[in-house]
N, C-alpha and C positions, 0 to 999 in steps of 0.2 A: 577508662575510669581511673582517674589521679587516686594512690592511697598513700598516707604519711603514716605509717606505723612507730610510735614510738616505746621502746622496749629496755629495762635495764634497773628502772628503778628502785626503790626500796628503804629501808630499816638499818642504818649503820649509825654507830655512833661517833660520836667527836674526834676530827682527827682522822677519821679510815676516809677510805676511798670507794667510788662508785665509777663505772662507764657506764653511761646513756649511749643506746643505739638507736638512728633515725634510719628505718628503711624505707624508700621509695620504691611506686611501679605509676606506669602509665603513663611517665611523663620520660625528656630526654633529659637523665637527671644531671648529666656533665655539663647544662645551659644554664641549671642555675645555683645561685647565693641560696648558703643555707644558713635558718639561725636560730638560734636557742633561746628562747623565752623561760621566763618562769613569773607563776602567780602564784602570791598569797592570797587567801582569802581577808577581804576587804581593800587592796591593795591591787593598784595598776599592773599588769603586766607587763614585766621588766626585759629588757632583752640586755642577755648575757653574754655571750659571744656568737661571735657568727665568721662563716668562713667565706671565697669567693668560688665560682662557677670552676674552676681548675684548681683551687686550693692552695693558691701561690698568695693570696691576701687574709688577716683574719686581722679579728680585734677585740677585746673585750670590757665588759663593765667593768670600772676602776675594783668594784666590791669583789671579784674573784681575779682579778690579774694576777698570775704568779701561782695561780692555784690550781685552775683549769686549762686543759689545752682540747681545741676543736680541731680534727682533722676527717679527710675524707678518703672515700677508695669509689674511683667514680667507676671501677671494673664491677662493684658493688652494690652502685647505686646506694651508698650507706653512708654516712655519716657518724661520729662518736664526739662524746664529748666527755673526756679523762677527768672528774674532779677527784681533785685530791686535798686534805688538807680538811676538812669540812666543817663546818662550822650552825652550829644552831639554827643563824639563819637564814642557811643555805636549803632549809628546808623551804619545801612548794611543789606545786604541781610543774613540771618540766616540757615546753613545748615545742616542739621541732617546725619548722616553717621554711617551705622553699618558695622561691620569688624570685620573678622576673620583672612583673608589673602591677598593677593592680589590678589588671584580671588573669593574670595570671601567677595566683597566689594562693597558696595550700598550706595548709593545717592539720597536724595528726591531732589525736585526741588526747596525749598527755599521759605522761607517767609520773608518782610519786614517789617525792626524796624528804624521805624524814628523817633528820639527822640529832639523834636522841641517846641520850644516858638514858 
C-alpha cells in the first residue's frame, strides 16, 4: 500500500522559514518525480516545484523561484521543500505528489502553511 505522508507545516510569520517533509513507503520511490503543490481555498491547485526521479532536475513556479529549494534523499525515500523568505501568500494547504504516470500517481493528504503577523 502506497503512503505520501506529508509533514512540517505550520504558523510562521513573514519573512521566516519553513521545511516541508514528503515521506513515502510502498512504492520504489528512487523511480519517481516528485512535486509540491499547494491550494488555496477557492483557487486551483498550483504546482510549485518539483524535483526528478534521481534529483539531478528541478523547477519551479516563477512565484517562489529564488525562495524555495526542493531536494531529495532517495536513501530516505523523502523529499523536502526549504521555503524561505515567505510571504502572505505563500500560505495554503501544501501537497506532496509522486508520479510516474497516471495510474501511477499518489497523493498525501497535505499539510498547512500559514504565513501570518
Amino acid at each position: 500500500q502506497v503512503q505520501i505522508v506529508e509533514s512540517g507545516g505550520g504558523l510562521v510569520q513573514p519573512g521566516g522559514s519553513l521545511r516541508l517533509s514528503c515521506a513515502a513507503s510502498g512504492l520504489t520511490f528512487s523511480m519517481y518525480a516528485i512535486n509540491w503543490y499547494r491550494q488555496v481555498p477557492g483557487k486551483e491547485r498550483e504546482l510549485v516545484a518539483q524535483i526528478s526521479s534521481a534529483g539531478g532536475s528541478r523547477s519551479y513556479a516563477d512565484s517562489v523561484k529564488g525562495r524555495f529549494i526542493i531536494s531529495r534523499d532517495n536513501a530516505k525515500d523523502t523529499v523536502y521543500l526549504q521555503m524561505n523568505s515567505l510571504k502572505p501568500e505563500d500560505t495554503g494547504v501544501y501537497y506532496c505528489n509522486a508520479r510516474i504516470s497516471n495510474t501511477r500517481n499518489y497523493w498525501g493528504q497535505g499539510t498547512q502553511v500559514t504565513v501570518s503577523s
